[in-house]
C-alpha positions as CSV (number, residue, x, y, z in Angstrom):
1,X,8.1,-25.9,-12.9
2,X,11.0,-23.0,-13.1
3,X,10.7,-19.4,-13.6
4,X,7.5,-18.8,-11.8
5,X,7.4,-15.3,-9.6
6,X,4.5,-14.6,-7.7
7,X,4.1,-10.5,-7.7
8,X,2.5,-8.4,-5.0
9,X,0.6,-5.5,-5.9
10,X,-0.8,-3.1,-3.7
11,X,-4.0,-2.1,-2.9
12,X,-3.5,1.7,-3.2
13,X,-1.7,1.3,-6.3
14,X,-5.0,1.3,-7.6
15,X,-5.7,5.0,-6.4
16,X,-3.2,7.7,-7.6
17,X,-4.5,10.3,-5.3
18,X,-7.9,11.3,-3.8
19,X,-9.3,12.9,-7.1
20,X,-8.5,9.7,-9.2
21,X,-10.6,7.0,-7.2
22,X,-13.7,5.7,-9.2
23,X,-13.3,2.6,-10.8
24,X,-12.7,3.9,-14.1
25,X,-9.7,5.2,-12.5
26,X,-8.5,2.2,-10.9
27,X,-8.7,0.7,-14.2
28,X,-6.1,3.1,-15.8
29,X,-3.5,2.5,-12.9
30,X,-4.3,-0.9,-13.0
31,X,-3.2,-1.3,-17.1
32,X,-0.4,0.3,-15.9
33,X,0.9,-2.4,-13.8
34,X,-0.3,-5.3,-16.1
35,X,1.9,-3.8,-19.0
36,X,4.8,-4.3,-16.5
37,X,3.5,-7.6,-15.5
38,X,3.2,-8.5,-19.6
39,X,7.0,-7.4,-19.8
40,X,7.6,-10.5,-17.1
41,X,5.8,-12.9,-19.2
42,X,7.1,-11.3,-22.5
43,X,10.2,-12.4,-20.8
44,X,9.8,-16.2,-20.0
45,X,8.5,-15.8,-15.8
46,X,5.2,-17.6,-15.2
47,X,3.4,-15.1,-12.9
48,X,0.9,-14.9,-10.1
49,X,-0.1,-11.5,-9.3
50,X,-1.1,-10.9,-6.2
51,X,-2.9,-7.7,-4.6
52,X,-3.7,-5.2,-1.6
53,X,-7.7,-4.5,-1.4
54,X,-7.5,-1.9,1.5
55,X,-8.9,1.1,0.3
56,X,-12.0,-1.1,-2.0
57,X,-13.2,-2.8,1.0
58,X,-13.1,0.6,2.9
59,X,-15.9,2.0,0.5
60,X,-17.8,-1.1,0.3
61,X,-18.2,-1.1,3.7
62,X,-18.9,2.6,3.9
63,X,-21.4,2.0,1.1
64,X,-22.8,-0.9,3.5
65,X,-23.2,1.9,6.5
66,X,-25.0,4.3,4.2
67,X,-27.1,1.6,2.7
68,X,-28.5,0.2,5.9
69,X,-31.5,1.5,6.2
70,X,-32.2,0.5,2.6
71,X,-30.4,-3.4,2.4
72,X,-28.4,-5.5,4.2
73,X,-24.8,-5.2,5.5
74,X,-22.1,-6.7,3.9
75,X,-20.1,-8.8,6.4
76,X,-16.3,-8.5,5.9
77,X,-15.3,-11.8,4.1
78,X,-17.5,-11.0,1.7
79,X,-16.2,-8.1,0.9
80,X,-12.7,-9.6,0.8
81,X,-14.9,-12.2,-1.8
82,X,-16.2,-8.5,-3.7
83,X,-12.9,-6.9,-3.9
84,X,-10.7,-10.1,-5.5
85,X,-13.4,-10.0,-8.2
86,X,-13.6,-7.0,-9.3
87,X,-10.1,-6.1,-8.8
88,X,-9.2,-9.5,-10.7
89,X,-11.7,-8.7,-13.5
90,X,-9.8,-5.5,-14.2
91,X,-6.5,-7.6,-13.8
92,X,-8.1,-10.1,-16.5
93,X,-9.0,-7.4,-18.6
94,X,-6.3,-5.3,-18.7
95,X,-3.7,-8.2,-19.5
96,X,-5.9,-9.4,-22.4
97,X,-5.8,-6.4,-24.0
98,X,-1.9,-6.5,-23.7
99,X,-1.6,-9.7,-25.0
100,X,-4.0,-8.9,-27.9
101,X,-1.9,-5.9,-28.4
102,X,1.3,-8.1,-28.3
103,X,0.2,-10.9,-30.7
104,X,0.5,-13.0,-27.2
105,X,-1.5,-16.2,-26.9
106,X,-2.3,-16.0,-23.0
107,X,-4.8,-15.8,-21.1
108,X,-4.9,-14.7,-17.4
109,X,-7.8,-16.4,-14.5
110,X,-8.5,-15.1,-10.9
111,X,-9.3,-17.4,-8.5
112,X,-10.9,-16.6,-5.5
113,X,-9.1,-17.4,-2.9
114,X,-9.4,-18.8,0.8
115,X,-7.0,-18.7,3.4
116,X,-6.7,-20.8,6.4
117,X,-6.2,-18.6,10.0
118,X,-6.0,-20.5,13.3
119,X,-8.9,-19.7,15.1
120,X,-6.6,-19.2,18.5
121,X,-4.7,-16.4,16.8
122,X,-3.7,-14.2,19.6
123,X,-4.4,-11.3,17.3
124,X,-8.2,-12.4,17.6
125,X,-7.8,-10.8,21.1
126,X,-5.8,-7.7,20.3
127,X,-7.6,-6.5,17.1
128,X,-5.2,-4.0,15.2
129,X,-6.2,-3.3,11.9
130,X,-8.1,-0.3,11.1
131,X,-11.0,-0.7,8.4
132,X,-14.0,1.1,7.2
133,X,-14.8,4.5,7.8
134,X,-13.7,7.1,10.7
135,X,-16.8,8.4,13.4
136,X,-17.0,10.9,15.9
137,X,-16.4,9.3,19.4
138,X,-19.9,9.4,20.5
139,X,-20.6,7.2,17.1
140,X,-18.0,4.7,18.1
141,X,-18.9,4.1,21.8
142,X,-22.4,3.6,20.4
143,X,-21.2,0.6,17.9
144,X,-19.2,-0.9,20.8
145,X,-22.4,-0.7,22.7
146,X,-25.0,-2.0,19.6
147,X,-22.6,-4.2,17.6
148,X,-19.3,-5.2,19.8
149,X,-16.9,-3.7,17.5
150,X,-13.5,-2.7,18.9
151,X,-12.9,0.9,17.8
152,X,-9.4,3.2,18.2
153,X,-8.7,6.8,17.8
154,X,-6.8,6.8,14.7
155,X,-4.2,9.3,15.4
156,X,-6.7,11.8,16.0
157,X,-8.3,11.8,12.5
158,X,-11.1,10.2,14.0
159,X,-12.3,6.6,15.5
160,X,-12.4,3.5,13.6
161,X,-13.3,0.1,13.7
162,X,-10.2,-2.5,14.2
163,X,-10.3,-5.8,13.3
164,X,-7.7,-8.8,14.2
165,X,-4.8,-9.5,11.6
166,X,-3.9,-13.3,11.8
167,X,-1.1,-14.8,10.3
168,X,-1.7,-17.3,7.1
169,X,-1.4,-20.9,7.7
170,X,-2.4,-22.1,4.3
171,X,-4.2,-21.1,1.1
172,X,-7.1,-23.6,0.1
173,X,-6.9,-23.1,-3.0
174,X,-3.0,-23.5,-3.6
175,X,-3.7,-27.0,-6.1
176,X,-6.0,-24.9,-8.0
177,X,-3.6,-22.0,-8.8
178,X,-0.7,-24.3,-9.1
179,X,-2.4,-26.4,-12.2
180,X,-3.5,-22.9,-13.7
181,X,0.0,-21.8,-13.7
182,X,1.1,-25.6,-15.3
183,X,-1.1,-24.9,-17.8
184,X,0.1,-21.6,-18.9
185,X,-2.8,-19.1,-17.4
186,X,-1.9,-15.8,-15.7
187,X,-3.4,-16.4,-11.9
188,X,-4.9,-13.3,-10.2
189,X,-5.2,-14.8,-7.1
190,X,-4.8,-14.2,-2.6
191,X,-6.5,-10.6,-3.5
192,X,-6.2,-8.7,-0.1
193,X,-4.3,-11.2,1.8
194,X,-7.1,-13.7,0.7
195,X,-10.3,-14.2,2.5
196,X,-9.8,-15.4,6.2
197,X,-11.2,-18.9,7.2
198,X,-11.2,-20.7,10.1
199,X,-11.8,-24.5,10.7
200,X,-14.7,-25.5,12.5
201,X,-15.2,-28.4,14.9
202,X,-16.4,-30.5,12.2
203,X,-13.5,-29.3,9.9
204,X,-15.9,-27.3,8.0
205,X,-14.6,-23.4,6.7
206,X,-16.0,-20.2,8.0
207,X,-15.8,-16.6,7.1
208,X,-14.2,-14.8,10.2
209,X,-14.5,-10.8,10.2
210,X,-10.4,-9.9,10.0
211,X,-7.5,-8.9,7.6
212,X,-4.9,-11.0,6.4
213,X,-1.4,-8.9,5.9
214,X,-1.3,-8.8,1.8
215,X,2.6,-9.7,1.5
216,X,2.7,-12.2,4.4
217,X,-0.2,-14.3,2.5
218,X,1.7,-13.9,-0.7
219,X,4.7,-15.0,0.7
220,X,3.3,-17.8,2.4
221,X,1.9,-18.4,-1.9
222,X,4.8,-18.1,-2.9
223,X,6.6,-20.9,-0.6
224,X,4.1,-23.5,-1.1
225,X,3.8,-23.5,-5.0
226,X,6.7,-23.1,-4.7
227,X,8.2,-20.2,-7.0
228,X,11.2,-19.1,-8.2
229,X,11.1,-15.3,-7.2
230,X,8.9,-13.2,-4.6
231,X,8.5,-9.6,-6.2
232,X,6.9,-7.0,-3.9
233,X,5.9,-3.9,-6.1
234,X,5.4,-1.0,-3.9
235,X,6.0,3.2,-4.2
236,X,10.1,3.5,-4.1
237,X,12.2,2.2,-7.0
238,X,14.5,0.5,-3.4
239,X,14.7,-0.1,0.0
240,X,16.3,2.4,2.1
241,X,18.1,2.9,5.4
242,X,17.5,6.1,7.7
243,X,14.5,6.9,4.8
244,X,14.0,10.2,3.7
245,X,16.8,11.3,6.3
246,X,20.1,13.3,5.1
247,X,21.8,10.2,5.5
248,X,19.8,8.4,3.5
249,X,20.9,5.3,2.0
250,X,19.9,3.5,-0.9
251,X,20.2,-0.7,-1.0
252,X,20.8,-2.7,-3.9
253,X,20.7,-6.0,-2.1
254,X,20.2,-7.8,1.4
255,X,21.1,-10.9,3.3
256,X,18.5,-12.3,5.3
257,X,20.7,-11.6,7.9
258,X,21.0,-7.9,7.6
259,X,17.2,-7.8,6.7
260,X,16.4,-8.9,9.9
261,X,19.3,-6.7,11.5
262,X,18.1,-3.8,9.7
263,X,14.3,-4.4,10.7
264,X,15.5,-5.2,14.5
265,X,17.5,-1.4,14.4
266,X,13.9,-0.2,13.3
267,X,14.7,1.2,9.9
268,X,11.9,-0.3,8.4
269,X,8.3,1.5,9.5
270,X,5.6,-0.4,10.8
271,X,3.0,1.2,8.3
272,X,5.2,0.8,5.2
273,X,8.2,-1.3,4.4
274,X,8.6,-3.0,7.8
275,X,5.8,-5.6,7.1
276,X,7.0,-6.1,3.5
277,X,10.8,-6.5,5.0
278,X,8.7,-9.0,7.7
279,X,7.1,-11.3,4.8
280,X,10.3,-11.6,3.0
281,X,12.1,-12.7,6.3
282,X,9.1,-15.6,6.6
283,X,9.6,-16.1,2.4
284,X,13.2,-17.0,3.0
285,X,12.9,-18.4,6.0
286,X,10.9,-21.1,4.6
287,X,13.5,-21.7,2.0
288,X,12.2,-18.9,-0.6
289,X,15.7,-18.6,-2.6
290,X,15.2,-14.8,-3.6
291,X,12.7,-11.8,-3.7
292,X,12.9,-8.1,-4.7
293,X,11.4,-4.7,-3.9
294,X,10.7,-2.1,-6.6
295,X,8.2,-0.3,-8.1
296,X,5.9,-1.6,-10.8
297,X,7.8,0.7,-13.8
298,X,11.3,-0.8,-12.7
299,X,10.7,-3.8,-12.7
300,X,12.0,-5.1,-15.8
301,X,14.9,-2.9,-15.2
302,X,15.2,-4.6,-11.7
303,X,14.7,-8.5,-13.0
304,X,17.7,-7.4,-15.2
305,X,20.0,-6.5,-12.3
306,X,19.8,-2.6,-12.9
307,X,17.9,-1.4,-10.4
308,X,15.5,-2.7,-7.2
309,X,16.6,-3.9,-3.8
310,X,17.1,-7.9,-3.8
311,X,17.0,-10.2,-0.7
312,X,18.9,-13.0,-0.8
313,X,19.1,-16.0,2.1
């Protein structure tokens, strides 16, 4: 196959602010990406979007907490499972009415998909991703005390729950959303990093309760299909150094080598663009031949050389 991209989309992209975030909502911001994505088709690329699920898993679970007393919980895979669903439904829905409104014969699928972790993941034993909801101290000590969770003051907005954040070592259903894509469907698929699985001792798969980084599991996609083009859609038209600093300065393309110079100098923040910067590294490291950072409205503009930050091997 040639001109396949996979696309990363992220999770708050879904939310424009704190007044926009009922699902009616989401579905406005999420026709607004799909157009772009439609422009990629319109334009010959075979795409797998991929997506962030962050913020819907945050009010499942706080839906679970307020529930309790009423239903059951909802253990965390599962709402990894719940989020790639609905999030891929308005995907699916939003692309079928731009092909319908494009006299386009396509048709776009989600699968939803597993991802292998290693069960000896030293992150398993130095939880760091915050989830759910934030409690008063004297709540958190008494969850570490009833249900084992490891909790953090989160910058002093509260405590939370932290879970571990493995690194991907393959998605199950890669064969799946390769044939999809052979056959000419849109694949919504690896929806919040996909749903973390371990082997068991009989080889069997189990849910585990962590996070899988979004970008790194869509790099790892986008390796093993493999695809043309990585495309990270995120807030800022381009990369930056020294970022939102009066000597600011904009990049229109990378080396692998500076990437990884650049990330080492600590230009790149841990909770924004240095873990995107980190899953391209691992994209071309594993022979990924290019991949570009823009926003979702650019990147048309970008895939035509005019704007967006490209990283190159």
């Amino acid at each position: 196959m040639s001109n396949v991209a996979v696309v990363a989309v992220g999770g708050n992209s879904l939310i424009k602010d704190e007044k926009r975030r009922t699902v009616p909502d989401q579905y406005v911001a999420a026709a607004e990406s799909m157009h772009h994505i439609a422009d990629m088709l319109a334009a010959g690329w075979k795409v797998v979007v991929t997506h962030g699920n962050g913020p819907q898993v945050g009010f499942i679970l706080r839906r679970s907490e307020l529930g309790r007393h009423e239903l059951h919980e909802v253990p965390l895979d599962s709402c990894g499972a719940d989020t790639q669903g609905a999030i891929g439904y308005m995907f699916q829905k939003a692309l079928h009415n731009e092909f319908k409104h494009r006299g386009m014969a396509r048709q776009a699928v989600t699968v939803v998909t597993q991802v292998l972790v290693d069960r000896g993941d030293p992150a398993f034993q130095n939880p760091t991703k915050p989830i759910g909801s934030f409690m008063s101290e004297v709540e958190a000590r008494a969850k570490i005390q009833s249900e084992g969770w490891s909790m953090v003051d989160d910058a002093g907005r509260g405590w939370r729950r932290v879970v571990a954040s493995p690194k991907p070592q393959r998605i199950v259903e890669r064969d799946a959303i390769l044939a999809l894509v052979d056959r000419g469907f849109v694949v919504i698929g690896v929806g919040g990093g996909g749903i973390p699985v371990v082997e068991d001792e009989n080889g069997n798969l189990v849910g585990v309760e962590a996070v899988i980084d979004k970008d790194y599991a869509s790099a790892l996609l986008a390796n093993t299909l493999p695809a043309d083009l990585f495309v990270i859609s995120t807030a800022v038209e381009k990369v930056a150094l020294n970022f939102n600093k009066p000597n600011q300065r904009w990049l229109d393309r990378l080396t692998l080598a500076e990437a990884r110079q650049y990330q080492s100098e600590g230009h790149f923040q841990k909770g924004s663009m240095g873990p995107k910067i980190d899953a391209i590294i691992s994209f071309l490291e594993r022979g990924g031949q290019q991949a570009l950072i823009t926003n979702p409205e650019n990147i048309g503009r970008a895939l035509a050389g005019e704007t967006g930050t490209w990283v190159v091997p």
